[in-house]
C-alpha positions in Angstrom: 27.1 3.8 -59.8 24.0 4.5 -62.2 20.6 3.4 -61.3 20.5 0.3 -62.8 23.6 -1.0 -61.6 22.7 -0.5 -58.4 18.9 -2.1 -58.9 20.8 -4.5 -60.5 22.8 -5.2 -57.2 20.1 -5.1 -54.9 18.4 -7.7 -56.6 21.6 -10.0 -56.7 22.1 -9.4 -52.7 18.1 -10.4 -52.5 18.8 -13.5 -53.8 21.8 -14.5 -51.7 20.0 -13.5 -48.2 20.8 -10.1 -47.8 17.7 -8.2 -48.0 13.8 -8.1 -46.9 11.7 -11.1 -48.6 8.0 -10.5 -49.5 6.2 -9.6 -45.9 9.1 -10.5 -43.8 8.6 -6.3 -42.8 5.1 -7.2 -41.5 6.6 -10.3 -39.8 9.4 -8.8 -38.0 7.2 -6.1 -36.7 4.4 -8.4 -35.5 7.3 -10.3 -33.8 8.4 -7.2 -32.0 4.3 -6.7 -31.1 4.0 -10.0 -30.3 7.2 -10.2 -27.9 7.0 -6.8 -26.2 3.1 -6.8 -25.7 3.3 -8.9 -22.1 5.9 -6.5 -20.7 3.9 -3.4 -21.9 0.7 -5.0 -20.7 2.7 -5.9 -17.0 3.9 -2.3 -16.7 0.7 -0.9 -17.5 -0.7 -3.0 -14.9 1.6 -2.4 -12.2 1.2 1.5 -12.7 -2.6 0.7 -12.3 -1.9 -1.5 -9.0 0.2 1.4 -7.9 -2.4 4.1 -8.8 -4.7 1.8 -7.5 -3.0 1.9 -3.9 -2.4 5.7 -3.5 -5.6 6.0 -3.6 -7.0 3.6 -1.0 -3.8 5.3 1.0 -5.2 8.9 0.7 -8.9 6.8 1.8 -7.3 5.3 4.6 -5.4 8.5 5.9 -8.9 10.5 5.1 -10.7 8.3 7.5 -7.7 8.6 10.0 -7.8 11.8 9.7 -11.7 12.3 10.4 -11.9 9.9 13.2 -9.5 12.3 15.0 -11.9 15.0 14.2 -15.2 13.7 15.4 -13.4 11.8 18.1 -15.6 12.9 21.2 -14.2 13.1 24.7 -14.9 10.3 26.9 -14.4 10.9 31.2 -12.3 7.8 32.6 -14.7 5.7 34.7 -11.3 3.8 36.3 -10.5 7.4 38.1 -14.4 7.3 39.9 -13.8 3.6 40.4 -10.7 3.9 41.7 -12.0 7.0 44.0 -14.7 4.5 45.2 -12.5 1.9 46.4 -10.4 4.5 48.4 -13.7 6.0 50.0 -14.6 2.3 51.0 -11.6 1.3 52.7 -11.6 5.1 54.6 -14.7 4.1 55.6 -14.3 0.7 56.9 -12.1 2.8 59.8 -15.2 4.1 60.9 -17.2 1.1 61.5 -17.6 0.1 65.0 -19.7 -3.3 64.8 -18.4 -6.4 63.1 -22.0 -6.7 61.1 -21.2 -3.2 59.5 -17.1 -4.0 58.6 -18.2 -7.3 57.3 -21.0 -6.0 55.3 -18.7 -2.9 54.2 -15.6 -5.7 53.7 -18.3 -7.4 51.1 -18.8 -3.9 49.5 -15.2 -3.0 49.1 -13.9 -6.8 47.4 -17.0 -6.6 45.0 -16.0 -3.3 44.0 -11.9 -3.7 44.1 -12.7 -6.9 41.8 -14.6 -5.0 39.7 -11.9 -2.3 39.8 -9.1 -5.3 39.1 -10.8 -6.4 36.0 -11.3 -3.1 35.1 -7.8 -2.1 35.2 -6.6 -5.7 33.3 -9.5 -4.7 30.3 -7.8 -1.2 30.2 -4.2 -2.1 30.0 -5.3 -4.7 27.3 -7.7 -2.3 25.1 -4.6 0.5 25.7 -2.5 -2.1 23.7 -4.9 -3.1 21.0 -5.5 0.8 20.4 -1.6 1.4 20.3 -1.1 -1.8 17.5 -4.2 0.0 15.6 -2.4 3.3 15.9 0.5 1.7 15.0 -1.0 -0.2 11.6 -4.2 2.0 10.8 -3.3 5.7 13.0 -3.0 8.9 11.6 1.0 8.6 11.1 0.6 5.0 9.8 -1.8 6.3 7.1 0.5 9.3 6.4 3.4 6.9 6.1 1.7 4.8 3.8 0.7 7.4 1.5 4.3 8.1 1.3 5.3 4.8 0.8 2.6 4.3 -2.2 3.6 7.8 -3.8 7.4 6.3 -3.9 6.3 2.7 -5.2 3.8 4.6 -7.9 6.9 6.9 -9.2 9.2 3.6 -9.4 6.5 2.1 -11.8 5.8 4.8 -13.6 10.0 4.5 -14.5 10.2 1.0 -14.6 7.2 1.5 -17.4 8.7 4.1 -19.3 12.1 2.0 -19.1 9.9 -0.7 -20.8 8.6 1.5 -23.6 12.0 2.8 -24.0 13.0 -1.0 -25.0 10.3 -1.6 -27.5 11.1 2.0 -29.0 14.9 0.8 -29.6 13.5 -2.2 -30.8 11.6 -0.6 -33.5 14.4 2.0 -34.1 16.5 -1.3 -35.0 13.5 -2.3 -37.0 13.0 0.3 -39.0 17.3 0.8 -39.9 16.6 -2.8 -40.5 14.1 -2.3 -42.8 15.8 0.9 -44.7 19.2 -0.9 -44.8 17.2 -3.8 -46.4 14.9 -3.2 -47.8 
């Protein structure tokens, strides 16, 4: 087909709708922008909110981590107390007068209450530090890393699964265009 047949042709399949009008390329591609741009901007964001939360994972397992290190050694004052209350009661067999077992008696409950409430505060601040290991320890914090490494890979693909849409979309946009235009 010579040139001008085929100028001649395109012209005629203009006219009856088949190819691009004046600016309808610009229009098409802004509609592509215009349609894609909240997805790209979501993605984006949730590789930032992912990025985001590594990082205050590695923070939080960094401060695990160092309060383990400069954790000091504390002696157990419920072994002395405990000790005490034995060494009372040994020595209430050795009291001969009534005055000295009732003022050692005195002695003894004073300190067994003491050793009582001592022993409930224990077995309640043994369970608060097990629920902080639990949410905030060492393996928590390691587990968390691991956790926000995994969810920051799966956005990072979920965002390149995006931009793989818009760049079919403009593939088809641009065969539109040559097909067309």
């Amino acid at each position: 087909m010579s040139e001008q047949n085929r100028t001649g042709d395109e012209r005629a399949g203009r006219a009856a709708g088949e190819g691009l009008a004046a600016g309808e390329k610009e229009q098409l591609a802004y509609a592509l922008e215009t349609r894609f741009a909240p997805h790209l901007e979501a993605a984006a964001a949730a590789v930032r909110e992912a990025e985001r939360a590594l990082e205050e994972a590695h923070e939080r397992l960094e401060q695990a981590q160092d309060a383990i290190d400069n954790e000091s050694y504390t002696s157990d004052p419920l072994v002395f107390m405990r000790a005490s209350v034995d060494e009372e009661v040994e020595g209430m067999e050795r009291k001969t007068t009534a005055k000295k077992l009732r003022t050692s008696y005195r002695f003894l409950l004073d300190r067994a209450v003491e050793l009582a409430g001592a022993e409930l505060q224990r077995y309640r601040d043994d369970l608060a530090a097990d629920q902080r290991e639990r949410e905030e320890g060492l393996e928590a914090s390691r587990a968390a890393v691991a956790m926000a490494e995994t969810v920051l890979e799966e956005a990072r693909e979920m965002q390149e699964r995006v931009l793989a849409a818009e760049r079919s979309a403009r593939r088809g946009l641009a065969l539109l265009v040559e097909k067309l235009g």
